[in-house]
N, C-alpha and C positions, 0 to 999 in steps of 0.2 A: 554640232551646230545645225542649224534649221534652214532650209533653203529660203533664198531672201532675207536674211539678217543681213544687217547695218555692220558696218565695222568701222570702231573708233580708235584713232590713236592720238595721245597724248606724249610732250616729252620735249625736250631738251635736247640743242648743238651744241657744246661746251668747246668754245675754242682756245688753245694751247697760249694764244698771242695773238697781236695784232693783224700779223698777217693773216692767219685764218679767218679774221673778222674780217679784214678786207675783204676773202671770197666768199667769204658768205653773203657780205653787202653787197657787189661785184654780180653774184649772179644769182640773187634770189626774186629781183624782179621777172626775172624771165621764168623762172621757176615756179612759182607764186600761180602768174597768168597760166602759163603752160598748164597746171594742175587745176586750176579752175574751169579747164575750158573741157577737163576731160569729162565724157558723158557721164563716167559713175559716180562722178566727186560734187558731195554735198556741201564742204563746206571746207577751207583749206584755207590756214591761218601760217602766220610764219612771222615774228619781231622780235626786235631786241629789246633783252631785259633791261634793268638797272644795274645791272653787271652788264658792261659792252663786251664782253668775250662770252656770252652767254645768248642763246636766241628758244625760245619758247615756239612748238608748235603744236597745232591741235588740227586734226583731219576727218572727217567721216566722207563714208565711202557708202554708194545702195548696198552692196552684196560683197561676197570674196573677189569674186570676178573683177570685178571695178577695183578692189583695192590692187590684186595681183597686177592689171594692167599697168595701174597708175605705177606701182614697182618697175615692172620691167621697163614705162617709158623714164625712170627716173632714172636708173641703170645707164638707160643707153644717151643719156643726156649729158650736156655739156657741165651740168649742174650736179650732177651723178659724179663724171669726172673727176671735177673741180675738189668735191668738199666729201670725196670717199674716206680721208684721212683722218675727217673731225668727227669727234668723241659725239655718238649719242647713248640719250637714255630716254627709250620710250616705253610709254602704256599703252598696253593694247587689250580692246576690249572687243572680243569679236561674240557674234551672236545677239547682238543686241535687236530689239524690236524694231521696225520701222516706225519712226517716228508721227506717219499721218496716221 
């Protein structure tokens, strides 16, 4: 990978039951913010599908640096926490061109 590549990820919370949708409802506004505010993150999406136990996300990030941050501050988050238990499936697309 080429320094200064973008990094995108794509993917899916798939929760088991209600209650995991509650945590995810519960604590994704703060999550959401928290992630948008960090300096590497281009663009950071987070909602529920048409299936309500299901939540769709899509994130780009400038560099590795920015994604790895944006990881470890998710980790140490309440939001980390909370929804370490729920099923993901993402795509990840690293190396990509910078977009300007």
């Amino acid at each position: 990978m080429r320094a200064g590549a973008q990094v995108s990820l794509t993917g899916q919370l798939v929760c088991r039951d209600l209650a995991e949708m509650m945590v995810v409802l519960n604590h994704a506004p703060a999550h959401i913010n928290a992630s948008r505010a960090e300096p590497g993150c281009r663009m950071f999406d987070l909602r529920q599908t048409d299936d309500p136990l299901v939540f769709a996300f899509a994130e780009l990030f400038v560099d590795e640096a920015a994604y790895r941050a944006h990881q470890a501050r998710t980790r140490a988050s309440d939001w980390g926490a909370a929804t370490a238990d729920i099923a993901r499936a993402a795509h990840d697309r690293r190396g990509m061109a910078p977009a300007d």
